[in-house]
Each structure stands twice: as structure tokens, then as C-alpha cells.
N, C-alpha and C positions, 0 to 999 in steps of 0.2 A: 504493500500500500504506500509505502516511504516512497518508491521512485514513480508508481501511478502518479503519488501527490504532485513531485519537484518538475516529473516531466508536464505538465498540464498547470505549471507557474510560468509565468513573467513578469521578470522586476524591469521595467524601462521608463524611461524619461524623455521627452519631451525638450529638445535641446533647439536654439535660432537664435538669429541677431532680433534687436528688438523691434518689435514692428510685424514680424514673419508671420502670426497670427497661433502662436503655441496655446496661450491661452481659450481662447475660441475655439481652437483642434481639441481643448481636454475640456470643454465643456461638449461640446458634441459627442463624445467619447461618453462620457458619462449621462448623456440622453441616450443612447443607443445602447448601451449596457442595463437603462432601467435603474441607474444610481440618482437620477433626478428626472421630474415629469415635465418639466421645462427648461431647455436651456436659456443662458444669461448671456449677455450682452456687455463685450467687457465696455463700450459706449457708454452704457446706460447705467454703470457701476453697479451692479448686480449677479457677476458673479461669482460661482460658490468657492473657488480658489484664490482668489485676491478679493481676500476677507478684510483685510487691513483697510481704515479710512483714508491712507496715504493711498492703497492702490487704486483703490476707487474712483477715488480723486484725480489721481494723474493719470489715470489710465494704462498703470505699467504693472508689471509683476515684479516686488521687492522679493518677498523669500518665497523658497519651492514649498511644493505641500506635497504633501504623500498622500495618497488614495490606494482603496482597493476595490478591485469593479470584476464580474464578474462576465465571459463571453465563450460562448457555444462549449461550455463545460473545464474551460479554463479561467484563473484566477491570474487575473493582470494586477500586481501591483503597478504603479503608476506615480511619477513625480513631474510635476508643473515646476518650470527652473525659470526664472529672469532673464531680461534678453541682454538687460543696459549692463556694458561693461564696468559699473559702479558695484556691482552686486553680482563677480563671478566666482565669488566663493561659494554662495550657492549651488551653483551648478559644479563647482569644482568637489564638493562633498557630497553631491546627488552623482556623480559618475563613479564614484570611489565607490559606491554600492550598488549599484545596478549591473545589471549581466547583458543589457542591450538598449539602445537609444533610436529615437525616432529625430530625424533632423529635420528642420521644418524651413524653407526659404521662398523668402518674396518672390512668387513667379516673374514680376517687372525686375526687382536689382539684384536675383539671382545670388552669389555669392557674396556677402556684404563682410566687412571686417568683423563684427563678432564672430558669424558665422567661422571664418576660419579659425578665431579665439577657441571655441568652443570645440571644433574639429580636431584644434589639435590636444586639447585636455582631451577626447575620447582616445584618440594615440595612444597618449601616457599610458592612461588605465588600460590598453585595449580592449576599446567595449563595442561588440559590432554593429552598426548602424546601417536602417533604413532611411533615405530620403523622399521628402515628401513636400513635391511643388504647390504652394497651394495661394491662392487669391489670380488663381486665372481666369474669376472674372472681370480684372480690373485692366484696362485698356495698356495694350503693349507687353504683357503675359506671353511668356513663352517658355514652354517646357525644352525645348531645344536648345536656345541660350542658356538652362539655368544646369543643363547635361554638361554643352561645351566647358563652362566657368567651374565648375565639378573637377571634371577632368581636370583643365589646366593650372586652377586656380590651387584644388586642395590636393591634386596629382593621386586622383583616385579614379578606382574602373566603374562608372556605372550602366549598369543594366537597366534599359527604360521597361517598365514592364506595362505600361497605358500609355492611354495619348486620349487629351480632350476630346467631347463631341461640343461642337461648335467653338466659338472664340469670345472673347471680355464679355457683354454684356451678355451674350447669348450662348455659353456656356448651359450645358443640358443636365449632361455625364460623362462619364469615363469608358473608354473601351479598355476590358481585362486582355492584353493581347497575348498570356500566358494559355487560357482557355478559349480565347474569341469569343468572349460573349459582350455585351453591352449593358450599362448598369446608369439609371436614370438619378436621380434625386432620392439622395435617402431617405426611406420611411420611416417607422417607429423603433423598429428593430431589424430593420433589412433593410437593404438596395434594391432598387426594383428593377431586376430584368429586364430588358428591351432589347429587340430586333438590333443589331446596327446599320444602322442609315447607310441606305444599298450606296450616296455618293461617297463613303469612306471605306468601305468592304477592300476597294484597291491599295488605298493608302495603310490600312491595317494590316495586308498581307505582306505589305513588303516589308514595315516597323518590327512586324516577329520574324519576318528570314535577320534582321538588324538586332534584334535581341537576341535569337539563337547565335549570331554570329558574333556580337561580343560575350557571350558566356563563354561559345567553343576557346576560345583565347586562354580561358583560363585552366576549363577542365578538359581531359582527354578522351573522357565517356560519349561529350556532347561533338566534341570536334570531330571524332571520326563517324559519327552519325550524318552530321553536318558534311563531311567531307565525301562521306558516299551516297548523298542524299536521302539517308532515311529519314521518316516522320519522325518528331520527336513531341510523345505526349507531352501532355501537361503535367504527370506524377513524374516523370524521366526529371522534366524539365525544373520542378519545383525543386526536387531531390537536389538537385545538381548546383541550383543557385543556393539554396538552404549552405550546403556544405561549405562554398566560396565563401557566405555570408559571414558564414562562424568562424572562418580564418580570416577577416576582414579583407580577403580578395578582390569582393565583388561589392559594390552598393546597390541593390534593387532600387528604382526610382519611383515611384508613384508619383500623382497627378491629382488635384483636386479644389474644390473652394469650401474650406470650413464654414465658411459663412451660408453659403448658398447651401450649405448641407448635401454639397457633392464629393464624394469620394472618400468621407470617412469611414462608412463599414467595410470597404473595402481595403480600407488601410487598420482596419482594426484585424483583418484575416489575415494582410502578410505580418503583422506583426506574431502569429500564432505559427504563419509558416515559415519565415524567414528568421528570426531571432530568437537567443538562446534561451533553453530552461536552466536553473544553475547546475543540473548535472550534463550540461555542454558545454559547462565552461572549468580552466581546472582548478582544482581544490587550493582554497585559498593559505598561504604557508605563512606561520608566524616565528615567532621565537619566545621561547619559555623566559617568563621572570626570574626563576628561581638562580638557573644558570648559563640564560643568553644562547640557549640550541637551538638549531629548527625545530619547530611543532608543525606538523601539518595539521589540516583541519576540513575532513572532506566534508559534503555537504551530505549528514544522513544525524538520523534523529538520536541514535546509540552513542556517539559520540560523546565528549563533554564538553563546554556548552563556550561556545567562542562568539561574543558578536559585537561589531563594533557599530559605537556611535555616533552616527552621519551629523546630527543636528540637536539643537537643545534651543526652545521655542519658550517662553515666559507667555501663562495664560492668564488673566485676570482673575477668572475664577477658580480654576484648578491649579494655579502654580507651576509648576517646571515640568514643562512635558521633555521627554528625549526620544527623539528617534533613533533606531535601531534595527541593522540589518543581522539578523542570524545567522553564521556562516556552519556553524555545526552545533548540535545539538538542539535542546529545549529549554527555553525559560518560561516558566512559571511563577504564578502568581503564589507569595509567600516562598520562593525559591531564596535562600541567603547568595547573594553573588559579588563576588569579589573585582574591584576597578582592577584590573591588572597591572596598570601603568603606575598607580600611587599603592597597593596592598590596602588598600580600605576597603571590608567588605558590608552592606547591606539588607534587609528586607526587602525583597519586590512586594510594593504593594499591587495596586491596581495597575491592569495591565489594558492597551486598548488595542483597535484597529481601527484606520481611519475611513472612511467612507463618505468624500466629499463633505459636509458640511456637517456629519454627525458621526461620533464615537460609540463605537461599539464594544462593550466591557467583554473582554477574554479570557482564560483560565490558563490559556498558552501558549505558544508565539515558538514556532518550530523549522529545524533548520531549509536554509534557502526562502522564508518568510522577511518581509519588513512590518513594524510594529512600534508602538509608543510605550512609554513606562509613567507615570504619572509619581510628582513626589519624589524620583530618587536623588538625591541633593549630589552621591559621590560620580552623577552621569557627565562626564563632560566630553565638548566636540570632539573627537578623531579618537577616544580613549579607549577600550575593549574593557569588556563585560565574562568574565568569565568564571567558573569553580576551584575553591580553593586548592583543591586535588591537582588541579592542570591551568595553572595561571596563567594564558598562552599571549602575548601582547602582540594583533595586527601590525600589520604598518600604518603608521600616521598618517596621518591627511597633512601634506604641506601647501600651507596659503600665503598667495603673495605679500609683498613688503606693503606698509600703507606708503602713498605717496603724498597726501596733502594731511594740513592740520589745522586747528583754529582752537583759539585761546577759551576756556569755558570756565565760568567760575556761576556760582547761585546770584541773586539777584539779590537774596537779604541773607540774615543769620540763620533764619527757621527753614529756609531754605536747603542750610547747608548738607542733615545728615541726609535727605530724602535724595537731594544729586549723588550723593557717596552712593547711597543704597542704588537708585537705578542706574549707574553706572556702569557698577556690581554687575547687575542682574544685566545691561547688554550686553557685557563684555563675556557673559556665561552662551550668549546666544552667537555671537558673530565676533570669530576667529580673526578679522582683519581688521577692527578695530583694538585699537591701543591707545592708553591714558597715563600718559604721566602728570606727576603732581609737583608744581613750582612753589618750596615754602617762601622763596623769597615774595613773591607775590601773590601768594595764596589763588591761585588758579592753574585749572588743570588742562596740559594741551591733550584734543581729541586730535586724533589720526584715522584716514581713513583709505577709501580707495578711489573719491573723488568729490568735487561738489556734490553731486547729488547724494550720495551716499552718506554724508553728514550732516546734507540740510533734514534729510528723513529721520537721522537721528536727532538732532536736535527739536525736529516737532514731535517725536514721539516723548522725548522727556518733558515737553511741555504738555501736551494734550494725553499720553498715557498713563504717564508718571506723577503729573502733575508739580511738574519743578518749573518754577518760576529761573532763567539763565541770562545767562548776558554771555555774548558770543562775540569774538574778533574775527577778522577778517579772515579768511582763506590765506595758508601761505606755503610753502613745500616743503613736505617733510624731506629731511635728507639723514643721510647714513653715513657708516664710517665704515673701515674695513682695513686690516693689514695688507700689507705687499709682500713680506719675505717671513720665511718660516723662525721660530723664535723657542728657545728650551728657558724655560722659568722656573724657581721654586716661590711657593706663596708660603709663608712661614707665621702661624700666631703662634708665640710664646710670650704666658702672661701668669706670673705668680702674686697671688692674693694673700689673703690670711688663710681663708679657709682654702678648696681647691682651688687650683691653676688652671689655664686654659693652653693645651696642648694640640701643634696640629700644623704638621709637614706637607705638604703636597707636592711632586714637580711635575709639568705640562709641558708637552709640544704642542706646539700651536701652529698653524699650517694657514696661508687664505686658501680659499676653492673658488673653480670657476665662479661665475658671476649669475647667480640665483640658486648657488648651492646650498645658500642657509645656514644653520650650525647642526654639527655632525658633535657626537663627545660618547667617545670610546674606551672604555676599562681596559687598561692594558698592565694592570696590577699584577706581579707575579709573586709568591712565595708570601702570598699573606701580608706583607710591606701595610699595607692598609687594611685593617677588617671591614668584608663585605658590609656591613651593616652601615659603613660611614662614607660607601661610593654614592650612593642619592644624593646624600649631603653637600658632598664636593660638586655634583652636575647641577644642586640646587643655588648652590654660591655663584658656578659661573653664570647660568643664568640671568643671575640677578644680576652681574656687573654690564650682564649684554645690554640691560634696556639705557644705560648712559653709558658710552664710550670715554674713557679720559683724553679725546683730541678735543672735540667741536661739542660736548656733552647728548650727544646722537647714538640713536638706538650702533649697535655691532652686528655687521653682517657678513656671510662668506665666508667661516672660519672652522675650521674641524679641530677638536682640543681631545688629543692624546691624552689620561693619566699614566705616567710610566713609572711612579715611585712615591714614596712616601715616609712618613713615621710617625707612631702613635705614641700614645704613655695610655698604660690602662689606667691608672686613676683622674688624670687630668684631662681627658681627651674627653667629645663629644660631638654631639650631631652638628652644635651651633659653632663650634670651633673649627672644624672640617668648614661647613661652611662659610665663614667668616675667610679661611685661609683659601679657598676657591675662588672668591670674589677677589683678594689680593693678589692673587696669582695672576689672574685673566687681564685686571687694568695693567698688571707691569708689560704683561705679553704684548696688550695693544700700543703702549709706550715705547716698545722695543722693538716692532714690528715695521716700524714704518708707515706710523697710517697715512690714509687719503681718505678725504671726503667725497661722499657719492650721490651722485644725483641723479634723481626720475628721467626717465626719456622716455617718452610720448610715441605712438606709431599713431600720425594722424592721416586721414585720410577727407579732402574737400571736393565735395562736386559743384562743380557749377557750370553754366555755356560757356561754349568754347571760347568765344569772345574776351572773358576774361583771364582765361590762364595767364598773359603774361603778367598782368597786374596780382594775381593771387602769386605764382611764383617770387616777387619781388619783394612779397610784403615777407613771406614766408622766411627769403635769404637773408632778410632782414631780422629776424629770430633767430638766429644759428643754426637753422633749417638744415638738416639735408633728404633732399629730394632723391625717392628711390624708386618713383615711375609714376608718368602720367598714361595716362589710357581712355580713347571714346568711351562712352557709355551710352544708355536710349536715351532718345530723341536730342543727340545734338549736342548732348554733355561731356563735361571731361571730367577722368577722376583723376587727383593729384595724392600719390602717397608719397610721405617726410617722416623722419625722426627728425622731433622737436624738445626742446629741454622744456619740462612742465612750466619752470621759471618765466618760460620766455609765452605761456600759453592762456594767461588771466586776460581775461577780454576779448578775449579772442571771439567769441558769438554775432558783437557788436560791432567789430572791424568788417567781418564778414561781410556781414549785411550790408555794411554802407559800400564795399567793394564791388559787391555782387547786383547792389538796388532791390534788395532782398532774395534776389535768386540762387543762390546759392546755400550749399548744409554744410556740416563737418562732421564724421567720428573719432575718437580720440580714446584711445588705450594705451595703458601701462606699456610697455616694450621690456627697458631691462634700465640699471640703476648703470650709472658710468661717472669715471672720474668729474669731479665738477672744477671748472675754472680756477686759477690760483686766487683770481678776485671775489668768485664765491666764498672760497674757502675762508679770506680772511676775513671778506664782513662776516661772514656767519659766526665766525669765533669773537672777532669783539663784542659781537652783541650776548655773545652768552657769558663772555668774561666775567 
């Protein structure tokens, strides 16, 4: 019954640049499965996944939500992910647990720069994905373009498997060109069947000799079928692109308008046939707490009980929801379970499953499942959930560096503990925010991952939390990082009356390429330090990472070796290890040769052609560099640059006046690079 269960699951997500219509596809999704008896309108601010007053408001999706929806005897978990590159942690901790993704892009601008954000976070994790065209009812839609920019764009193979019946406004249905049949506007629970229209019968036959033909490419079953022209069913055919799928060979494409309520059931069936159960994908490998070995962790219910935590949501009424993907075993409700990553272990109280806008209390949440815990205080993002028997610690979820910040202090005194508190309580929710505290000035800087992404926080501690704030302006957060590798010891020795504080460390310190993070490795031998006081020391460096001793800036790009040590059993302690950790890591960054680092921007502007040379010159004029301009529809050009975020405030309103309002822009993080020697020195007098 274990593999009937996991094969007749899918965990998938819902992945596009903002705009693509993800949202509207999972509310459809969840009309056609019978999970709600009306779909919502994300217009009209009503629907059931951007719950939030912010999303409703703006019309976007801030954080992913988990659903489970039930179709033709399979159980689809389901995750709604953000398009706006403000909020790609999101999606970056919905991939880290899903076993298959559905890609959604504007049939008009085809491959847009999220889009490939997101494409290549599916890489990382390799999680296999369907593409899915959809708002070809909107004039200049074309499924053809959005193949080509696929292909070249994300250098991937894809397989068309439909093609529209009619064009923009007169868009009908889809032709299935795997079966040859034709499918109208979805009904309640189905697509409805139809003839296809004897003037496209031509045009369809030649589209699937074009789809068998890029499959055969991949596999050797279809190519020599193809090559001696035999017929190649539709179970041959399914089989054969299923396979590609699951080695991310192949991308199936579909065709649709979520709105017009064209082509989603139809994409609710290649997701059953095209993309994995988690026993098609392999068993997820961890390493033991106890003493750092592999653990594996297949996915079957006998197991012991491994599952990590994607997400941690703060409800008004019920308090601290956590999400959680099961990778092996069972958690239950009253089940004692131990954090692996900190040795704290817990009560599961209530356990739920989510189902679009209402929770459903469960008894038990089993492996290759996604599922919520209500109340566990020790749940935290990226962290594993495991028995104390078999403490097995996932791989962490790594989220990008914040690039911007702005000054936040309360508005009065009564104010003060309630800002500490929801702070707290965002910082428990969202991984890429960071808050240092300024006693000189008693105000705290927020960091984030862009304007938008801290104006949403700052209206939520006003209007959720109810903290009255006062807010500075936008400014770039920057970083700091060594250049050349560096051997330290970090030394507290301190005699009192009563006990002393005793506590050796030495460190190699190493930079890593440039998004590599910090790495910190036990490399203790012969007992030099007893295991009980390695936390302690990776607790101290830590601590010393969030201020750097150059520019007083978070420390990034660095892997810190322990290779020695000395204790004293009476004087030694957890607090002295770390104390001596923290001392260790500022001399290493002092000796290292730091640099200060700053944001680099991958911007991308459309506007008519007309303007490029003007839009180029303002560009060169921000330390721009330009790394391809390119037509786009109707007349347009895009212009892609790496920009220094520095050089990037204001930029909306230059725009426009450049453009006479015709003109957009998107703007994402890229990567952090040496910053200017004249950055470097203001930034440092001003924190003198």
C-alpha cells in the first residue's frame, strides 16, 4: 500500500516571472479538482492563495502556500510560489521540497528574466519540469516564440505536445497532439472533447511528425520507430517522454489561457503523466548528528522519520504554523521529535493538511507527504525534524545575501518591546531578512532582498503587528569578505576568584568563490576539543559573521576549518568556546585581507527601439555594463546590464521620463563584487 500511496502522489509547484499568471493556473487547478466551487480572480482580490491584505492589494503573490487537491485518484500536493524577484526565497524553499515543477510563461514575452531566475534554482535542486504557455488569449501570443526563447534562452529541449485552436481573442482550445484529439473550454471537472476543426487536421499532423521528431533526438526506442516509419502510439509515446522528463532531458510544453479556463485539465493530466512520484526520484541523503556520516533516507513509511522544514508562516490565530516535507518515515500527532540541527527535542501537537483556504486536523503526515505542525516553537526554516534514535540533519536550504537596508527604530517607548517581538516573529518566517541592532543610536537596520520586499515588511508590522515605526530611507547593504587564506588561534584565558574561563581554538580560514556562503568544518582530531564544545565554537563564529571588523558589514564567502584546540576540565565551557570563536574569526578577517563587497544588479529594460541609444547612455553613465541588447514584439528592444545597486535608486522615474513613459525595467540580484576604493572609504567613515 506504501508504494500504491507515493506512486499516485505529486509534490509540484507552480514556478514564472511575475505576471505569467501562476496564480490564476492554481486557482483553476483547485476549481477542477473540486477544492473550491468558485474560482477567484486575482483582479478582484479574492483569491484563496494570496490571502494576505498586501496581496490583494497589489495584486502579486508574497509567500507560497501549500495545498492538497485531489485528481483522477491521485493526490497532488501543490505550492503557489511569487513571481517578483523581491521574494525568491520563496520559491527557492518550495523547490528544495518538491519532486516536480510546472513553469508557467507569458505566451506574449515568452522567456522573461525571472523566468530564467527560477529555471535555474530548478537546476540546482534538479527538479523536473513541465512548461506551460499560457495567456494566448492576449494579442501577439505565440506558442512558437515562447519554444524558440526555451530552447535558446534556458538551453533546454522542449517537446510541444498542443498547439492552440484559434489565436488572442479567439482562442477556443487546445489540440492534444500526443492522442489527436481536441479539447474545448474546461468544464467543471473535465475538458470537453471536440472534433478538431477539419482547417487545422493539416497543420496538427505535421506538429506531431515535429514532436515525435524532437523526442526521437533524445530517446533510441522513438528514433528508430521514427527512422523506419513506424506508428508511434500514444502509450509508446507518453512512456518515452515521461522517462526524458524524469532525467530533465526533455521539457513537455503545453499551451493554454488560465483565465479563459483553456487548457488547465489538460495540464492537470500531464502533470500525473509527465512528472515524478517521490519514488522517481532518489532517496534523499543526509548526515547523522551524532557523528557527521551519511544517512540515507528512502522514501517508505518503516523508516525513521526525516523531514525537513520548507517554511514557518506566523498565524494570528493559531501561532506558528511550519511546513514540512516528509522524506522518510511518519510523524504523528503526540510523536516526541527531535530538531536535529540544534538537539532540542518536542511534543507534536496538532498536526494539519492544507487545502486551499481551510485546514484539515490529521493524526499523521507520512513519508513522501507535505504537511503543517501547529505550535512547535523548536521548527525552524531549512532545519530537519527527526527521532532521537536516528538524528539525521538534511541539507540546508541556502538563501541569498540581503542587498538593501533601511534604518527602523518604534515611533515611541511603548512601542519598543512589540517591534522587538514582531521582529522576532518575521525573522522566524523569512530567511533573507536580517536585523541588526545600533546601540549607538538605538535603531535597528532591516535588510532585505529589495524595495518591495521591505516596504511589505514594514506594512505588515504596522497593520499586522501593530507597531507604530519610523523608517529611513533605502540604502545598500554591503559585505565584507577575505582575499587570502589565514591560520589563527582565538584564545580566552581569564582567572577569577571562583572558576576561570578557559578556551583554545585554532582556525583556517579560507575565502570561497563568490556566493559560496560560510562553510565550518570539525576537523578536530585526538579529542584536542571535546565534542560537546564544537556547537559552541561554530556558535561564536557565527556570531562574529553578522559585523565584520573592516567596514562593521555582515562576513561572507568564507569556509573556517577547526584544526586544534585546548581545554581545562574545570574552567572550560560552552560560553568560553564561544567567546574564543568569535575572537578567533574577527583576527582571521583582520588578517585576511578584507574587501568590501557590493550588490550587482542583472537589469534588464524594454522599450522602442527609438530609444536604445538614449537608454544605453544613461545606463554607461551608472557603471553599467551592457551584456546584450535584442528585438522583442512589436518593435521593442531589450537591453540586458550588470548595474551596481548603488548606482540603481531612481531609476523607475528616469525611465519614464527617457522613455515618455514607454518603457519597463526588471532588476535582480546577480552576484556581490569588489566595491570601489571610494565606496569602501565612505562606507567606513560613516561607521567609524
Amino acid at each position: 500500500m506504501t508504494t500504491e500511496r507515493l506512486a499516485k502522489t505529486r509534490n509540484i509547484g507552480i514556478i514564472a516571472h511575475i505576471d505569467a499568471g501562476k496564480t490564476t493556473t492554481t486557482e483553476r487547478i483547485l476549481f477542477h479538482t473540486g477544492m473550491i466551487h468558485r474560482s477567484g480572480d486575482v483582479d478582484e482580490g479574492n483569491t484563496v492563495t494570496d490571502y494576505m491584505p498586501q496581496e490583494r492589494e497589489r495584486g502579486i503573490t508574497i509567500q507560497s502556500a501549500a495545498i492538497t487537491s485531489q485528481w483522477r485518484g491521485f493526490q497532488i500536493n501543490l505550492i503557489d510560489t511569487p513571481g517578483h524577484i523581491d521574494f525568491t526565497s520563496e520559491v527557492q524553499r518550495a523547490l528544495r521540497v518538491l519532486d516536480g515543477g510546472v513553469v508557467a510563461f507569458d505566451g506574449v514575452a515568452g522567456v522573461e528574466p525571472q523566468s530564467e531566475t527560477v529555471w535555474r534554482q530548478a537546476d540546482r535542486y534538479h527538479v523536473p519540469r513541465i512548461a506551460y504557455v499560457n495567456k494566448l488569449d492576449r494579442p501577439g501570443a505565440s506558442v512558437d516564440h515562447t519554444e524558440s526563447m526555451i530552447r535558446e534562452r534556458l538551453r533546454a529541449h522542449p517537446v510541444v505536445t498542443q498547439m492552440p485552436i484559434g489565436r488572442e481573442e479567439n482562442l477556443s482550445g487546445v489540440i492534444d497532439l500526443v492522442r489527436m484529439r481536441a479539447f474545448g473550454a474546461d468544464e467543471e471537472s473535465e475538458a470537453k472533447i471536440i472534433p478538431i476543426p477539419a482547417h487545422l487536421k493539416e497543420e496538427a499532423t505535421e506538429r506531431r511528425e515535429r514532436m515525435i521528431a524532437a523526442l526521437a533526438d533524445l530517446d533510441d526506442d522513438i528514433a528508430l520507430m521514427y527512422i523506419e516509419g513506424e506508428e508511434v502510439s500514444a502509450e509508446v509515446f507518453e512512456e518515452a517522454l515521461r522517462r526524458a522528463t524524469l532525467t530533465g532531458r526533455a521539457i513537455p510544453v503545453l499551451c493554454g489561457s488560465s483565465l479563459k479556463n483553456v487548457g488547465v485539465v489538460p495540464l492537470l493530466d500531464a502533470v500525473i503523466a509527465y512528472l515524478p512520484s517521490p519514488l522517481d526520484v532518489p532517496a534523499i541523503e543526509g548526515r547523522s548528528a551524532i557523528d557527521s556520516e551519511p544517512v540515507v533516507c528512502p522514501a517508505n513509511e518503516a523508516e525513521p522519520l526525516a523531514a525537513l522544514v520548507f517554511k514557518v508562516s506566523t498565524d494570528p490565530y493559531v501561532g506558528k504554523l511550519a511546513f514540512f516535507r516528509v522524506y522518510s518515515g511518519v510523524i504523528r500527532r503526540g510523536d516526541t521529535v527531535m530538531n536535529a540541527n540544534t538537539g532540542e527535542s518536542a511534543r507534536v501537537g496538532r498536526l494539519v493538511r492544507m487545502h486551499a483556504d481551510r485546514r484539515e486536523e490529521v493524526e499523521e503526515v507520512k513519508a513522501g507527504d507535505i504537511g503543517a505542525v501547529l505550535g512547535l516553537k523548536l521548527a525552524k526554516t531549512g532545519e530537519t525534524l527527526a527521532t532521537v534514535d536516528r538524528p539525521a540533519i538534511l541539507e540546508e536550504i541556502a538563501f541569498p545575501t540581503p542587498v538593501i537596508e533601511l534604518s527602523i527604530r518604534a515611533a515611541n517607548k511603548a512601542a519598543d518591546e512589540r517591534l522587538g517581538n514582531a521582529l522576532a516573529r518575521l525573522l522566524e518566517e523569512d530567511p533573507t531578512l536580517t536585523v541588526r541592532y545600533n546601540e549607538q543610536t538605538s535603531e535597528s537596520t532591516l535588510a532585505g532582498m529589495g524595495e518591495l520586499h521591505l516596504d511589505v515588511i514594514v506594512d505588515r508590522l504596522r497593520r499586522e503587528f501593530n507597531v507604530d515605526v519610523v523608517v529611513g530611507k533605502p540604502k545598500v547593504a554591503y559585505s565584507e569578505t577575505i582575499t587570502r587564506p589565514v591560520q589563527v588561534t582565538g584564545r580566552l584565558v581569564k582567572q577569577t576568584g571562583g572558576h576561570g574561563q578557559f578556551a583554545v581554538v585554532e582556525l583556517e580560514v579560507e575565502p570561497l568563490e563568490q556566493g559560496g556562503g560560510f562553510i565550518f568544518e570539525n576537523a578536530i582530531s585526538a579529542g584536542a576539543i571535546p565534542r560537546e564544545y564544537i556547537p559552541s565554537v561554530e556558535k561564536g563564529i557565527r556570531e562574529a559573521l553578522r559585523e565584520g571588523p573592516y567596514a562593521k558589514q555582515p562576513v561572507v564567502d568564507i569556509k573556517v576549518r577547526l584544526v586544534d584546540g585546548k581545554y581545562h576540565e574545570v574552567d572550560s565551557s560552552d560560553r568560553a568556546f564561544q567567546a574564543a570563536g568569535t575572537l578567533a574569526l574577527r583576527e582571521a578577517v583582520q588578517r585576511g585581507q578584507p574587501i568590501l563587497l557590493e550588490p550587482m544588479m542583472r537589469v534588464e529594460v524594454i522599450a522602442p527601439q527609438e530609444y536604445t541609444g538614449d537608454l544605453i547612455g544613461d545606463l554607461s553613465g551608472r557603471a553599467a555594463i551592457i551584456s546584450g541588447i535584442e528585438p522583442r514584439s512589436a518593435g521593442g528592444q531589450g537591453i540586458t546590464a550588470q548595474v551596481p545597486l548603488a548606482n540603481m535608486f531612481g531609476y523607475a522615474t528616469i525611465l519614464r521620463s527617457l522613455t515618455q513613459g514607454r518603457g519597463s525595467f526588471t532588476m535582480e540580484f546577480s552576484h556581490y563584487q569588489k566595491a570601489s576604493d571610494e565606496a569602501a572609504k565612505e562606507l567606513i567613515a560613516r561607521v567609524a
